[in-house]
Biopython code that builds the backbone (N, CA, C, O; Angstrom):
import numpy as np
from Bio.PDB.StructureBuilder import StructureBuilder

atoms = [
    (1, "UNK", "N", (-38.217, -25.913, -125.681)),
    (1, "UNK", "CA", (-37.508, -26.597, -124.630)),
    (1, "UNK", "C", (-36.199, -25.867, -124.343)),
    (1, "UNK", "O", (-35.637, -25.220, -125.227)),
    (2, "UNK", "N", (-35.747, -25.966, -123.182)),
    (2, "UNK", "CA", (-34.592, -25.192, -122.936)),
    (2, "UNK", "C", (-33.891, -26.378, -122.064)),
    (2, "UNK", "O", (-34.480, -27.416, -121.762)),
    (3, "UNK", "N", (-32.451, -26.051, -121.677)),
    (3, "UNK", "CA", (-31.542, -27.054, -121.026)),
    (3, "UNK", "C", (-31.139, -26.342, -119.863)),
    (3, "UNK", "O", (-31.292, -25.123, -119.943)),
    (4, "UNK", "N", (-30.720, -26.733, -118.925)),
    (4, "UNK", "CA", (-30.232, -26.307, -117.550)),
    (4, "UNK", "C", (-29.771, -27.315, -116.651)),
    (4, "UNK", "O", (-29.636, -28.521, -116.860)),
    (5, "UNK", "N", (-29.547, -26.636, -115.604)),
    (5, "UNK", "CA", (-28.514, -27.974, -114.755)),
    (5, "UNK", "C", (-29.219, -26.922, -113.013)),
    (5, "UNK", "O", (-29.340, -25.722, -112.770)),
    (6, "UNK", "N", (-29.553, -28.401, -112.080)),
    (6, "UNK", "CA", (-30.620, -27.912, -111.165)),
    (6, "UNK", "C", (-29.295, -27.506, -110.136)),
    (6, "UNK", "O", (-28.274, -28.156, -109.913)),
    (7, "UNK", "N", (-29.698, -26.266, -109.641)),
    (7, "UNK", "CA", (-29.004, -25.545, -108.483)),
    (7, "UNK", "C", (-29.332, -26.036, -106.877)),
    (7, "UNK", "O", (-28.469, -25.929, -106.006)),
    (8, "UNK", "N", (-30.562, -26.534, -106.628)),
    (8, "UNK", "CA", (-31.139, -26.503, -105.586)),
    (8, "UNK", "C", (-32.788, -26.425, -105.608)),
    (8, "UNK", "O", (-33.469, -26.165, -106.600)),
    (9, "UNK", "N", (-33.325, -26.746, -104.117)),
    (9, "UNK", "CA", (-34.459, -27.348, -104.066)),
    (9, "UNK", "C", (-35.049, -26.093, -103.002)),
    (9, "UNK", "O", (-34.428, -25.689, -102.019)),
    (10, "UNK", "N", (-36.145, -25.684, -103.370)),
    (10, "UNK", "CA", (-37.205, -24.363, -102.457)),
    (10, "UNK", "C", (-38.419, -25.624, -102.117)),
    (10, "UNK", "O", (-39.260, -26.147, -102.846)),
    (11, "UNK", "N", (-38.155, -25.773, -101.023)),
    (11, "UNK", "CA", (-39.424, -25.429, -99.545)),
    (11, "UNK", "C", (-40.377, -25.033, -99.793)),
    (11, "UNK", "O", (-40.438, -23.810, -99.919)),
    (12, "UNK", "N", (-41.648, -25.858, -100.002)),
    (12, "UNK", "CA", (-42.817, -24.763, -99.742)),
    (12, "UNK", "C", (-43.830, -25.566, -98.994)),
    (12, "UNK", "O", (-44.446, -26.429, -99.620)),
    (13, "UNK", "N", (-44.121, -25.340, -97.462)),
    (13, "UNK", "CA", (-45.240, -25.841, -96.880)),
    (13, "UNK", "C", (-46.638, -26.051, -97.088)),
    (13, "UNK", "O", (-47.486, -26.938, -97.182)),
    (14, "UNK", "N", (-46.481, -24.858, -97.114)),
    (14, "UNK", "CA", (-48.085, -24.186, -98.361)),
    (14, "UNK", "C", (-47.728, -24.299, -99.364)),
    (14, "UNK", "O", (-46.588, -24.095, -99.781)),
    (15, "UNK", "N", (-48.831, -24.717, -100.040)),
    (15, "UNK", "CA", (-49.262, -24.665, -101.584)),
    (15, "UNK", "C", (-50.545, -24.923, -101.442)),
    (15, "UNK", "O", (-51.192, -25.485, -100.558)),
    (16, "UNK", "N", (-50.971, -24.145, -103.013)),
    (16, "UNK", "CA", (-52.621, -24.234, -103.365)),
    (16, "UNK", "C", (-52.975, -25.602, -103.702)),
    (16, "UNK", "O", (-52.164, -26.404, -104.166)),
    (17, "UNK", "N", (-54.220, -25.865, -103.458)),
    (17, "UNK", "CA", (-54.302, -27.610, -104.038)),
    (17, "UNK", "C", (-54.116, -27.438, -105.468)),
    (17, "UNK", "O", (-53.357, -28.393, -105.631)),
    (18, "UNK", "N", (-54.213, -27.053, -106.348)),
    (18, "UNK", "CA", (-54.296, -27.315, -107.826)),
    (18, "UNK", "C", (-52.532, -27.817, -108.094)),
    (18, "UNK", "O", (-52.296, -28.722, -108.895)),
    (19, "UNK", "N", (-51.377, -27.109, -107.321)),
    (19, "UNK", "CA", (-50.565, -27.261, -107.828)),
    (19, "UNK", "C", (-49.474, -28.758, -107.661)),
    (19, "UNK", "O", (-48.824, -28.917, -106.628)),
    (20, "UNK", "N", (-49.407, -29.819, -108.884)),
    (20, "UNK", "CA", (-49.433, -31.169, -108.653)),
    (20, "UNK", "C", (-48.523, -31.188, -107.699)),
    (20, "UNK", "O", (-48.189, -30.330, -106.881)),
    (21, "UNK", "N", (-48.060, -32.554, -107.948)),
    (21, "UNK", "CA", (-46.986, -33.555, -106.647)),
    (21, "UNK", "C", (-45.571, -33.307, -107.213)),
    (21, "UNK", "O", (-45.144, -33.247, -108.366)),
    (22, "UNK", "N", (-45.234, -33.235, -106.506)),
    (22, "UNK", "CA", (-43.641, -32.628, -107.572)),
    (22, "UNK", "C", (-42.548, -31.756, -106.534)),
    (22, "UNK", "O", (-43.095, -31.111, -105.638)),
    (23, "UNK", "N", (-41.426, -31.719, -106.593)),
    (23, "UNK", "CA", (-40.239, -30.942, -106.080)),
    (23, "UNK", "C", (-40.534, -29.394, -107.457)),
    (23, "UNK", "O", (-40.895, -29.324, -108.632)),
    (24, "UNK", "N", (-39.999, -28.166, -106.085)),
    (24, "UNK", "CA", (-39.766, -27.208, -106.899)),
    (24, "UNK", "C", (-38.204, -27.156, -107.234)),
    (24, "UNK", "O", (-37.455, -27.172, -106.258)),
    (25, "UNK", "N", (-37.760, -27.109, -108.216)),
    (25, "UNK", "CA", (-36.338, -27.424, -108.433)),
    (25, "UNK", "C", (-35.888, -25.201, -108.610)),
    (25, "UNK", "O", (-36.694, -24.361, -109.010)),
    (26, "UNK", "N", (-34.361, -24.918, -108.131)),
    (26, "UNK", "CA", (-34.180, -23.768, -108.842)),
    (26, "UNK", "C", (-32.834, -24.687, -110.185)),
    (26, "UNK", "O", (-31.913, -25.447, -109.885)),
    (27, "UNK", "N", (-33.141, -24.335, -111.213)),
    (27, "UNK", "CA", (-32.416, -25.035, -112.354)),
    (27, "UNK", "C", (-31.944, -23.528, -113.119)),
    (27, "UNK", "O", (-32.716, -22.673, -113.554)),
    (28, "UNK", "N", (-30.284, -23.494, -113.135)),
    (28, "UNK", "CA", (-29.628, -22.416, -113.857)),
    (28, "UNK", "C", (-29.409, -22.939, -115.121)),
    (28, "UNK", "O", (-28.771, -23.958, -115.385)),
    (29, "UNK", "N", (-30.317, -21.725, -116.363)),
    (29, "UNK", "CA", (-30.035, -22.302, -117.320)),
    (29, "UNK", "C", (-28.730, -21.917, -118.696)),
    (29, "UNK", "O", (-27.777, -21.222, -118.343)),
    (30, "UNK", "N", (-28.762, -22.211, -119.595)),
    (30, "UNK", "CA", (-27.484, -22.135, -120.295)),
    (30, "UNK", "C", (-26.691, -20.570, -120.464)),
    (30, "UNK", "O", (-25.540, -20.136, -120.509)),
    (31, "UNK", "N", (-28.066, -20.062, -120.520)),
    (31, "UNK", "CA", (-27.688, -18.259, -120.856)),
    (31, "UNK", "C", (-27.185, -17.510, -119.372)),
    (31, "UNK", "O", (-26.851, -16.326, -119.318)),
    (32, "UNK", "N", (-27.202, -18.419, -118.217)),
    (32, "UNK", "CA", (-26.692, -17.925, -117.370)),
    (32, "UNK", "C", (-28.283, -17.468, -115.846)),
    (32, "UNK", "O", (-28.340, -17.517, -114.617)),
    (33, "UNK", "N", (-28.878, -17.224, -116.550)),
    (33, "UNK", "CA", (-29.996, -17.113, -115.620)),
    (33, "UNK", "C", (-30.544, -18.143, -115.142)),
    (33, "UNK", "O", (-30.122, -19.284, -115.328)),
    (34, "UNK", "N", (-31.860, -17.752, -114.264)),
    (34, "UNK", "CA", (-32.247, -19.079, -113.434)),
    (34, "UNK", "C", (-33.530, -18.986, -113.349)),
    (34, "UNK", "O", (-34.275, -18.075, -112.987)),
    (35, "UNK", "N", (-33.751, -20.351, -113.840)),
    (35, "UNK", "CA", (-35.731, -20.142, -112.967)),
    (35, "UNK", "C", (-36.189, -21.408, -112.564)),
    (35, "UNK", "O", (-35.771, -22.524, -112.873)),
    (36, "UNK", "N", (-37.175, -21.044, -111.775)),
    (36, "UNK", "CA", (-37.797, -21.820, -110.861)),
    (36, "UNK", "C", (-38.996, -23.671, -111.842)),
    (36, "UNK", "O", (-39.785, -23.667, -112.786)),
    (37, "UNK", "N", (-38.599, -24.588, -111.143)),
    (37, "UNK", "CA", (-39.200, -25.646, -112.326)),
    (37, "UNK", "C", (-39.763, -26.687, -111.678)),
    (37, "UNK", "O", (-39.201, -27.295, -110.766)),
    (38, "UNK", "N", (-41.397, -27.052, -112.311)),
    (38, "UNK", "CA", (-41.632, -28.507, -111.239)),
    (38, "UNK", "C", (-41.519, -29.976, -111.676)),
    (38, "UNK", "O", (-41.884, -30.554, -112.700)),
    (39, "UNK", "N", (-41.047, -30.286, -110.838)),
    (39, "UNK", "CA", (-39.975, -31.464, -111.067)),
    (39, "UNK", "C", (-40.977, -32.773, -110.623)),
    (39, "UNK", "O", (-41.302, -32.956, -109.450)),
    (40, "UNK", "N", (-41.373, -33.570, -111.637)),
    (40, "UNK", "CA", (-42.472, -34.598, -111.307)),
    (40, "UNK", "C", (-41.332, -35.901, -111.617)),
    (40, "UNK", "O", (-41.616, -37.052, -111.288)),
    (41, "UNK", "N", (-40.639, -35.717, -111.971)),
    (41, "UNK", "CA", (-39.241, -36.630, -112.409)),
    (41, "UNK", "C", (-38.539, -37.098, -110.893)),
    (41, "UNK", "O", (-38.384, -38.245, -110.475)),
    (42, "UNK", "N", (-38.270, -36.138, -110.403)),
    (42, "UNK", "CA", (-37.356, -36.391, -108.949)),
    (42, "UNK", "C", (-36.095, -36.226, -109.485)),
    (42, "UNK", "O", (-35.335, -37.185, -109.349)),
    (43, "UNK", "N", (-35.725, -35.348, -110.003)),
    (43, "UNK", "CA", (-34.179, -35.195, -110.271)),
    (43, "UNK", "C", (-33.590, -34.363, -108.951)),
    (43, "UNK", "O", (-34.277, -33.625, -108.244)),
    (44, "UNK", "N", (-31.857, -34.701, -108.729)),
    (44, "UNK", "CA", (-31.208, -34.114, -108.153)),
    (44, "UNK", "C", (-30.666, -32.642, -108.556)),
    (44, "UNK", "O", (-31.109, -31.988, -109.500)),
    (45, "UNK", "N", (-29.442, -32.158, -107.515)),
    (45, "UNK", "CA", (-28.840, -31.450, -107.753)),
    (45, "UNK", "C", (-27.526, -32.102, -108.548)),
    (45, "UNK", "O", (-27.113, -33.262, -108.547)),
    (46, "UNK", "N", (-26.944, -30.711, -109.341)),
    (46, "UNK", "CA", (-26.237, -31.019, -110.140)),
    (46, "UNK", "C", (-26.765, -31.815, -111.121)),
    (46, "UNK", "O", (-25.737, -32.134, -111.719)),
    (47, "UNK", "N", (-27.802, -32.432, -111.778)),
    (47, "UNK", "CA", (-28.506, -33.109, -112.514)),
    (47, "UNK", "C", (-28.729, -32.105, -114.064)),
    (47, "UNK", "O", (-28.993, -30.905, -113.997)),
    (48, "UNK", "N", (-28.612, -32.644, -115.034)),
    (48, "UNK", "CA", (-28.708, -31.575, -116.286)),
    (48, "UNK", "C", (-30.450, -32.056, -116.797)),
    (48, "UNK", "O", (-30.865, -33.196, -117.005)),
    (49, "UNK", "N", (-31.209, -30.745, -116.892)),
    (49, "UNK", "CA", (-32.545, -31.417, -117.116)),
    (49, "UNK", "C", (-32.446, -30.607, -118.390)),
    (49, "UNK", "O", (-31.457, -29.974, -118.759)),
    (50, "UNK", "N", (-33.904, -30.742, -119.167)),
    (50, "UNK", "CA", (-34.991, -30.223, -120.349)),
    (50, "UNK", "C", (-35.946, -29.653, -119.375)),
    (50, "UNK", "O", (-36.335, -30.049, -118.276)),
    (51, "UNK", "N", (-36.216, -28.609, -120.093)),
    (51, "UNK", "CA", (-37.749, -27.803, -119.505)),
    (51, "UNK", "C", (-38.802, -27.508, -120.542)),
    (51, "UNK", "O", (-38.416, -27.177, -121.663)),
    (52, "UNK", "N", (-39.660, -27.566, -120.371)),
    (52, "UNK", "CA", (-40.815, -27.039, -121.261)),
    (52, "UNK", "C", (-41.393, -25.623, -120.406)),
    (52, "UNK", "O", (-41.112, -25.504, -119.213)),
    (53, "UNK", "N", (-42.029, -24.811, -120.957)),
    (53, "UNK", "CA", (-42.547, -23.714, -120.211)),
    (53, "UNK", "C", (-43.869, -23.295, -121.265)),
    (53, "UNK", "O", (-44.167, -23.657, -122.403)),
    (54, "UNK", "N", (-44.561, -22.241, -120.166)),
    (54, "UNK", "CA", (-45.465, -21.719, -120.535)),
    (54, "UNK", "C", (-46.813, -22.911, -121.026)),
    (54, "UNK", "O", (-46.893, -24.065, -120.602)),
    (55, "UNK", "N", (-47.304, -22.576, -121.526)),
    (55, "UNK", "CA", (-48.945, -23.024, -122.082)),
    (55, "UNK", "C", (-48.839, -24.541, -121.869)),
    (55, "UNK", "O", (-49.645, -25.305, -121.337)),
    (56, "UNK", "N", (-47.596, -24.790, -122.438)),
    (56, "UNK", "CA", (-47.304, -26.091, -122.877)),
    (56, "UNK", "C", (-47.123, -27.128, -121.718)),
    (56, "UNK", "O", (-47.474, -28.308, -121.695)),
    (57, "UNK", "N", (-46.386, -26.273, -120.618)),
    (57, "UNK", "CA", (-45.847, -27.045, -118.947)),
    (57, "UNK", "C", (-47.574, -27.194, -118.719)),
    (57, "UNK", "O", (-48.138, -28.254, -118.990)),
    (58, "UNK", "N", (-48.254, -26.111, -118.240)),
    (58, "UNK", "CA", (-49.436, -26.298, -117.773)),
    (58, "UNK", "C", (-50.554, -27.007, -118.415)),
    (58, "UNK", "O", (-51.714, -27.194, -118.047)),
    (59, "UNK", "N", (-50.021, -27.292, -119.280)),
    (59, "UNK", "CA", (-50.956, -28.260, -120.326)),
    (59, "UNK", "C", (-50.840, -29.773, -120.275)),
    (59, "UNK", "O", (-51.613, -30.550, -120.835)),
    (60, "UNK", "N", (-49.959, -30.049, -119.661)),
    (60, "UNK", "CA", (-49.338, -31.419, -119.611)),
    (60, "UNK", "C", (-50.619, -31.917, -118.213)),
    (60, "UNK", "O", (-51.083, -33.057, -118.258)),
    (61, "UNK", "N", (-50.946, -31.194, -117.366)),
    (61, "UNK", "CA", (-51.488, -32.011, -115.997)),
    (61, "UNK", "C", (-53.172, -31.485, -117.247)),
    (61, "UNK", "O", (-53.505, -30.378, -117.667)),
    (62, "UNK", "N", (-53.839, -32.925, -117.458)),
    (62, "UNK", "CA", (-55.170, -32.454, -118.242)),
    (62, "UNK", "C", (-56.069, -33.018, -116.680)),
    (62, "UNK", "O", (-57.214, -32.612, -116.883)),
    (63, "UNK", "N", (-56.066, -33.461, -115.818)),
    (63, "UNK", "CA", (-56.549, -33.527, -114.603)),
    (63, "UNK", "C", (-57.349, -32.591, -114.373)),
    (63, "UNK", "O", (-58.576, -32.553, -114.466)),
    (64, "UNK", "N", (-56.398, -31.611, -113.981)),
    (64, "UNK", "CA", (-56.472, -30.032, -113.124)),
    (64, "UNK", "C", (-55.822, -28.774, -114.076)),
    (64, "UNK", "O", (-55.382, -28.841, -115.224)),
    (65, "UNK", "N", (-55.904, -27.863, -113.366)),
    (65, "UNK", "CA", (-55.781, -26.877, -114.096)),
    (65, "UNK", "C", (-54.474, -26.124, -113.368)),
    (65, "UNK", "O", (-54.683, -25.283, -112.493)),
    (66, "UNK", "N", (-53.189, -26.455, -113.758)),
    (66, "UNK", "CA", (-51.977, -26.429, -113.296)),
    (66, "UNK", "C", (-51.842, -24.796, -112.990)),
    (66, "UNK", "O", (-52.354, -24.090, -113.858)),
    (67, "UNK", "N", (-51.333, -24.229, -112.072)),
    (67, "UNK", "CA", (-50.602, -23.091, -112.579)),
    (67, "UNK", "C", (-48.730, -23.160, -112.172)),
    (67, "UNK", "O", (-48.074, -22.800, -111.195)),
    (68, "UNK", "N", (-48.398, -23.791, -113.444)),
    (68, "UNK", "CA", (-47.395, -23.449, -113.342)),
    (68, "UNK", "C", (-46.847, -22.860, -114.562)),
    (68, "UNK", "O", (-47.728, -22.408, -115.293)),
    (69, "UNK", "N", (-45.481, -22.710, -115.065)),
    (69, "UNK", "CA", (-45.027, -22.426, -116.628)),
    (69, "UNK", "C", (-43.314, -22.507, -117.137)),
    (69, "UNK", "O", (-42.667, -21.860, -117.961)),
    (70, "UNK", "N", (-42.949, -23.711, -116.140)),
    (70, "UNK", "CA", (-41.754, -24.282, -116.225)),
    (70, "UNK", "C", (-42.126, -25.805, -116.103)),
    (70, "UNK", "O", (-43.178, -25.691, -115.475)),
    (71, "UNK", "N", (-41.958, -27.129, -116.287)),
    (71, "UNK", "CA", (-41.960, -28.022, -116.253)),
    (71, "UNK", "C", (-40.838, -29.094, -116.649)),
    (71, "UNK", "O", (-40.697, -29.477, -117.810)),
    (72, "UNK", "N", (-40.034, -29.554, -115.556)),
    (72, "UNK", "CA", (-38.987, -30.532, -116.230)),
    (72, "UNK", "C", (-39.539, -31.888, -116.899)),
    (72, "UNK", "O", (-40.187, -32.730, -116.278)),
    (73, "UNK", "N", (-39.195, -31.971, -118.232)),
    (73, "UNK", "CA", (-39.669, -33.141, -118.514)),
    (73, "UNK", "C", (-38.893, -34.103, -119.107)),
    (73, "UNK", "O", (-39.285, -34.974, -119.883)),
    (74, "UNK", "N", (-37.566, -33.878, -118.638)),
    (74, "UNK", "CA", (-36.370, -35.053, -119.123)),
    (74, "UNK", "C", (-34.987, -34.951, -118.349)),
    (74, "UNK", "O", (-34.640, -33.796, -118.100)),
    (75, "UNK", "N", (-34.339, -35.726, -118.026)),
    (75, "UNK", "CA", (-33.094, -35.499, -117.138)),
    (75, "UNK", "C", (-31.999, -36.243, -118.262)),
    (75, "UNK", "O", (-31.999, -37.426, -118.603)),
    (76, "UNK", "N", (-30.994, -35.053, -118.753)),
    (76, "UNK", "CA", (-30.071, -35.682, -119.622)),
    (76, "UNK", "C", (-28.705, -36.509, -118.961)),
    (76, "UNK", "O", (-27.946, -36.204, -118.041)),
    (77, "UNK", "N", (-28.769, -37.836, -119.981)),
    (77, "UNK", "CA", (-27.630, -38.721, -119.082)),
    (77, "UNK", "C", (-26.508, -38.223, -119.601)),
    (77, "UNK", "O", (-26.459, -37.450, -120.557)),
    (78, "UNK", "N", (-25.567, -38.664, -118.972)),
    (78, "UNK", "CA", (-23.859, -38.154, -119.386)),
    (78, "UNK", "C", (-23.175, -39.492, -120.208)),
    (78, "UNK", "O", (-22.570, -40.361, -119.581)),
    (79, "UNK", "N", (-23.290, -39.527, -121.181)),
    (79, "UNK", "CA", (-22.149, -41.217, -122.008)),
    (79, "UNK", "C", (-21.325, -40.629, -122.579)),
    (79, "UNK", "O", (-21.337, -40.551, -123.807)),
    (80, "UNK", "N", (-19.903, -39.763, -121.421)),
    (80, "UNK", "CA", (-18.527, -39.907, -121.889)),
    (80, "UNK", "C", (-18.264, -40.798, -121.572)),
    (80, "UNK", "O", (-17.136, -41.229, -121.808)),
]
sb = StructureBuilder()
sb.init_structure("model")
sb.init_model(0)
sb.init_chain("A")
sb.init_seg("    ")
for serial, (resi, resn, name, xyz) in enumerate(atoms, 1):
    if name == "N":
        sb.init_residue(resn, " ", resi, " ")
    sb.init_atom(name, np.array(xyz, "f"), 0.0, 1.0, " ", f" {name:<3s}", serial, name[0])
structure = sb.get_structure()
């Protein structure tokens, strides 16, 4: 799992059917880089999420056969 905080939201008209219902989030993560994540949560911007990736993201939809390999699967709250 990795942590990041979402930058912004990519557009995509097209998509293949396999790929679920979900926002593509761009989420910058702690080390400074950025990658692309699908967001079945509905989180905002500025929002601090969890990601799962690889085998594990695409493993989560047992439906279909996902291709993705980022997956947000938690939005962290703030209790200062």
């Amino acid at each position: 799992m990795v942590r990041g905080r979402v930058t912004g939201r990519l557009w995509s008209t097209k998509r293949i059917n396999t790929l679920p219902q979900g926002a593509l989030l761009n989420v910058e993560l702690q080390d400074g880089s950025s990658i692309i994540a699908l967001d079945p949560l509905g989180c905002g911007e500025g929002e601090e999420v969890l990601i799962t990736q690889g085998s594990v993201a695409a493993g989560y939809f047992q439906d279909i056969k996902a291709p993705i390999d980022a997956l947000i699967i938690g939005s962290i709250d703030d209790h200062n």
